[in-house]
N, C-alpha and C positions, 0 to 999 in steps of 0.2 A: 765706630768705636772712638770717642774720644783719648786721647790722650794727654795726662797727668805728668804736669811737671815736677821736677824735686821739691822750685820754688811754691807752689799751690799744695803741694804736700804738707810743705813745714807750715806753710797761712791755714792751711784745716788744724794742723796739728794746735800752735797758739790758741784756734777760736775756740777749740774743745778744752785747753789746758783751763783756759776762761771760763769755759762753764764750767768745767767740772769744780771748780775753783769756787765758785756761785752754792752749788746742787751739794758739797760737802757735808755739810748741815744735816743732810737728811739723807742717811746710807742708804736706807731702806729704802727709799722714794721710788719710783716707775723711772723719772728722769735721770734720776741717779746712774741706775742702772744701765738706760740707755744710751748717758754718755760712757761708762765705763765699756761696753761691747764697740761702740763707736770706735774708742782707744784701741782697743785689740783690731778690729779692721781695719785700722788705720795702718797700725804699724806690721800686720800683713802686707799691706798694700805698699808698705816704706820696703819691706825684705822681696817679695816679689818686683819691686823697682829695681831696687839694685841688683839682682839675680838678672833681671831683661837685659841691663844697660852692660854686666860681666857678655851675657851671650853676646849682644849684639857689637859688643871689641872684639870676640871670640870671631864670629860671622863675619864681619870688615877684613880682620886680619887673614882668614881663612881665603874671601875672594881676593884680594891684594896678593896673598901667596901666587891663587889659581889663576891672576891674569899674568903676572909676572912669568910662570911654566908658560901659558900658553903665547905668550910673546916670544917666548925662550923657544919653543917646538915651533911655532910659525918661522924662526928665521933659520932654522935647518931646513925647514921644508923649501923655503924660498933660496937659501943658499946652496940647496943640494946638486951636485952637478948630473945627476940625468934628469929629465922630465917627470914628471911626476904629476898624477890627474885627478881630481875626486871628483865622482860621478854617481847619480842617483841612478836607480835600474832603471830608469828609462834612459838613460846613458845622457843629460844633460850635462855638463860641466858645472861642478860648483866651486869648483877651488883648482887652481891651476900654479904650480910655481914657476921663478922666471926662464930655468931650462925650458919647462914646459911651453912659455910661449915665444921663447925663442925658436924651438920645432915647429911651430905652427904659423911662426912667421906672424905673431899679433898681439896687440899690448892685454897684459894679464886680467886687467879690468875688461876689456872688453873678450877675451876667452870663456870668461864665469856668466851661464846659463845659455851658452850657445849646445847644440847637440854633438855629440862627439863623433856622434856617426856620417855627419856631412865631412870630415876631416879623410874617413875613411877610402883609396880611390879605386879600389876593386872590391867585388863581392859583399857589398854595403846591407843584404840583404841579410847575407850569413851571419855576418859579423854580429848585426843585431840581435838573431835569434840566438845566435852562441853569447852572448853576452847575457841573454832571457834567462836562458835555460841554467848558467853558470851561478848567474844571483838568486835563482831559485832555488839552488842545490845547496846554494852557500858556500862552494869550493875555490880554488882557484888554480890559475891557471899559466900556461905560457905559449903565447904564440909569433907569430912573424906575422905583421899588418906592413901593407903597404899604405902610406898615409898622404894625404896632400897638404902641405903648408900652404896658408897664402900666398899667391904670386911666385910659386917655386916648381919645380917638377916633381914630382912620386917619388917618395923613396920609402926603404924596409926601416922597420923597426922591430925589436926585440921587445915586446912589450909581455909583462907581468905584471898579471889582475887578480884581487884578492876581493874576494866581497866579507863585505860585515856588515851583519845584523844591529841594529839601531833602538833604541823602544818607540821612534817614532819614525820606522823607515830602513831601509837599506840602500848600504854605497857601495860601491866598487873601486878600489885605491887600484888607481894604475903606475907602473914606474914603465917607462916609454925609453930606449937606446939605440942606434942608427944599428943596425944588424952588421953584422962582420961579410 
């Protein structure tokens, strides 16, 4: 689809005003006629411009709004003081905030797309299947995980998992705190 500038709008606009200007003479004419339809498509295509150009200030302003919130909820989420995890049902890490990898003892870029279930240091098996069956139901959940950090010993965590349905996919938000 090409697209029509305002400027090449107004230079159709002049070349017509020219003929029609010419083809006067003869109302009646086949030409006549056809510059005069010409006229009205045109100036459709003048009010359907400006109508694209109000939407697409409307559309700019709209995503500018929506990066602005999400820079605004990204720096809770990163600011937040417990751990906090977003994970695909297959329990991959996709989003980790900095409590989050300060628990795991590892920089945040390199926590996102590692498996979460390697983190876990007992019953790695359950965890996983309780974690299947949790994002299947779509429920959520709270339990005590012993967890391994990098280069740290085991310790409990109070973690709380919520799954949410996606339209392309399902995540598991976990909020992760050293158990009492």
């Amino acid at each position: 689809m090409t697209h029509i500038t305002p400027v090449q709008l107004t230079a159709a606009f002049r070349r017509l005003a020219t003929l029609r200007r010419r083809v006067e003479s003869q109302p009646g004419h086949l030409v006549h006629q056809g510059v005069e339809e010409t006229l009205r498509a045109l100036e459709e295509l003048r009010r359907a411009q400006g109508q694209l150009l109000v939407q697409q200030e409307q559309i700019e302003a709209t995503v500018a709004e929506l990066r602005g919130e999400r820079e605004k909820y990204q720096h809770l989420f990163d600011a937040a003081p417990h751990a906090y995890l977003v994970t695909d049902a297959r329990l991959t890490i996709l989003e980790a905030n900095r409590a989050g990898a300060e628990l795991f003892n590892i920089s945040q870029r390199f926590l996102a797309g590692k498996a979460f279930s390697v983190y876990i240091a007992r019953d790695r098996g359950r965890f996983i299947a309780d974690a299947a069956q949790l994002a299947i139901a779509g429920e959520s959940a709270r339990w005590t995980l012993a967890i391994r950090p990098r280069e740290r010993a085991p310790l409990n965590v109070d973690a709380r998992v919520v799954s949410h349905a996606l339209p392309d996919g399902l995540e598991l938000h976990w909020r992760l705190r050293p158990a009492n």
